[in-house]
N, C-alpha and C positions, 0 to 999 in steps of 0.2 A: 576161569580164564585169566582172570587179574592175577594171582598165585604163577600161573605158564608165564606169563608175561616178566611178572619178577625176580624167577627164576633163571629165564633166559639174559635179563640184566644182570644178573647176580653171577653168568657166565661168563660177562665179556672180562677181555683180559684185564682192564681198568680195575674192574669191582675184585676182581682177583688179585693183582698187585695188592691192592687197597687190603685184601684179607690174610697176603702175606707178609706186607708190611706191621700190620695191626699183634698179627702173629711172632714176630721176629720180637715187636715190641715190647709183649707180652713177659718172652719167656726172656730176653734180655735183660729186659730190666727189673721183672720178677728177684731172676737167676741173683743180681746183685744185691738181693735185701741180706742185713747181717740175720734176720731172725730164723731164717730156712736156716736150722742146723739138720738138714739132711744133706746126706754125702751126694755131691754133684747136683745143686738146686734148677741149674735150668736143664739136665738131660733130666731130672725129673720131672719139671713143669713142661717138658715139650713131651714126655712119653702120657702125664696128664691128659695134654690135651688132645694125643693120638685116641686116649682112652673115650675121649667125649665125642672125638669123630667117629668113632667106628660103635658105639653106642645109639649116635644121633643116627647111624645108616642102618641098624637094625629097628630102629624106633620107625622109620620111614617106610621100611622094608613092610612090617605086621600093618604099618596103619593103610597101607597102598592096597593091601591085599582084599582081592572080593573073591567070595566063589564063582565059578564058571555059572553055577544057578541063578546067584545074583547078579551078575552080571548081563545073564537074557532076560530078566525080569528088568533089569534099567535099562533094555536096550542096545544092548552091545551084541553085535554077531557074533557068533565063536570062534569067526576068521578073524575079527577082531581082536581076539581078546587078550591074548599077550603084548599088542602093541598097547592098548590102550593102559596094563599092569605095568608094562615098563614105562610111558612116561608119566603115568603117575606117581611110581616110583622115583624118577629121576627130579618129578618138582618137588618132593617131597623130601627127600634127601639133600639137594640145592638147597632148600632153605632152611631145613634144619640141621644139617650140619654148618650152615654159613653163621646164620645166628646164634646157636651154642656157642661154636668156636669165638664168636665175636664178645657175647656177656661174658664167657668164660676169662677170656682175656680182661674185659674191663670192670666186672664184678668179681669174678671167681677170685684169680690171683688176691686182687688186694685183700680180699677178707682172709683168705690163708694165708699170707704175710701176716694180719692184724692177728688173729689166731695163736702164730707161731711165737710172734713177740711176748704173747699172754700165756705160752708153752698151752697151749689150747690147741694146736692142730693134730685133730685124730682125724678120722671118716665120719664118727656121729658128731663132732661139732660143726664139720664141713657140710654136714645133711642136712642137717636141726638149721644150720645158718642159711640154707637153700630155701628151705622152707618158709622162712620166715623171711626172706628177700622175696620171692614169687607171695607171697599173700600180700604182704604190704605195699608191691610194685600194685597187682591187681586193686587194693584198696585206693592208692594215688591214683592210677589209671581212670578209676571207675569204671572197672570191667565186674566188680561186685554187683548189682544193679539190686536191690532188693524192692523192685516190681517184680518178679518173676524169681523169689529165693532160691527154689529148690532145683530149675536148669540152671543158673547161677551158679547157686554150693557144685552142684556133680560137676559142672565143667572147671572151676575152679581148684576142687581135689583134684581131677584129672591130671589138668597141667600140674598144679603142683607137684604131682606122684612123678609125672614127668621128666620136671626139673629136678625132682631130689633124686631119681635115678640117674640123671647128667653129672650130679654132684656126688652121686657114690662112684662115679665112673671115674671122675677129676680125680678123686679122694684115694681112691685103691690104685688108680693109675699113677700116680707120685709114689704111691707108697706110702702114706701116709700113715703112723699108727693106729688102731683100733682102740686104746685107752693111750693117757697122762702116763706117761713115767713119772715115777717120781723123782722128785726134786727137777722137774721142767720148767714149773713158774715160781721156782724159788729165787730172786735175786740178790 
């Protein structure tokens, strides 16, 4: 219920301004770092981040989805049951495309700028750095709990697997290389 509730805020046009402002900000001021030696740095950091919308809406897509079986076994009628798949869908997507697009913006960029300056921006540095941003966020957080290790660890890989799938979306969606050229962090 909480979840519908800040989805439906996450609708209003305020919270949207607020996520294209955040956006504009992003790739604008991204766009102007001198270390993106990629040709046109913010149409590639805005097609990035098309790359992590439409990632975050298939990621929402699979996780919405119940079988018609399951779904009369929780109770849902079968006259129901497309209504109840689409707005699960729909808070599900709300918020994870609202929040990707958001860290993406104010995590993502910057480490791909720091990356590029260190001629470090491939896709696996961009992953490997995902990676080790979600475990350490989860460590500060104390969403680690180690009363209960092992729902902990699975749910933690989860997200994590999550995140670095967000971050190969960013990653391949810029265009980003696959390995170091050489002579990249030669200065």
């Amino acid at each position: 219920m909480e979840a519908m509730f800040t989805a439906a805020a996450l609708l209003h046009p305020v919270a949207l301004l607020f996520l294209a402002l955040v956006l504009f900000a992003g790739v604008s001021i991204g766009g102007q770092s001198k270390s993106l030696t990629i040709q046109s740095p913010r149409w590639a950091l805005a097609k990035g981040l098309f790359a992590v919308f439409v990632v975050s809406l298939v990621i929402a897509a699979t996780s919405a989805y119940v079988s018609p079986e399951e779904s009369r076994r929780l109770g849902v009628e079968p006259e129901n049951y497309t209504t109840v798949l689409r707005r699960e869908f729909i808070v599900l997507a709300v918020l994870a495309a609202y929040f990707s697009l958001i860290g993406c913006c104010a995590v993502g960029i910057p480490i791909v700028i720091v990356l590029a300056s260190k001629g470090w921006a491939t896709v696996p540095a961009v992953v490997l750095s995902s990676v080790v941003v979600s475990l350490l966020f989860r460590l500060v957080v104390g969403l680690l709990s180690l009363s209960q290790p092992m729902p902990t660890l699975r749910e933690a890989g989860f997200l994590t697997g999550l995140h670095a799938l967000l971050a190969l979306a960013f990653a391949t969606g810029m265009g980003l290389s696959w390995r170091v050229r050489k002579g990249a962090n030669e200065a």
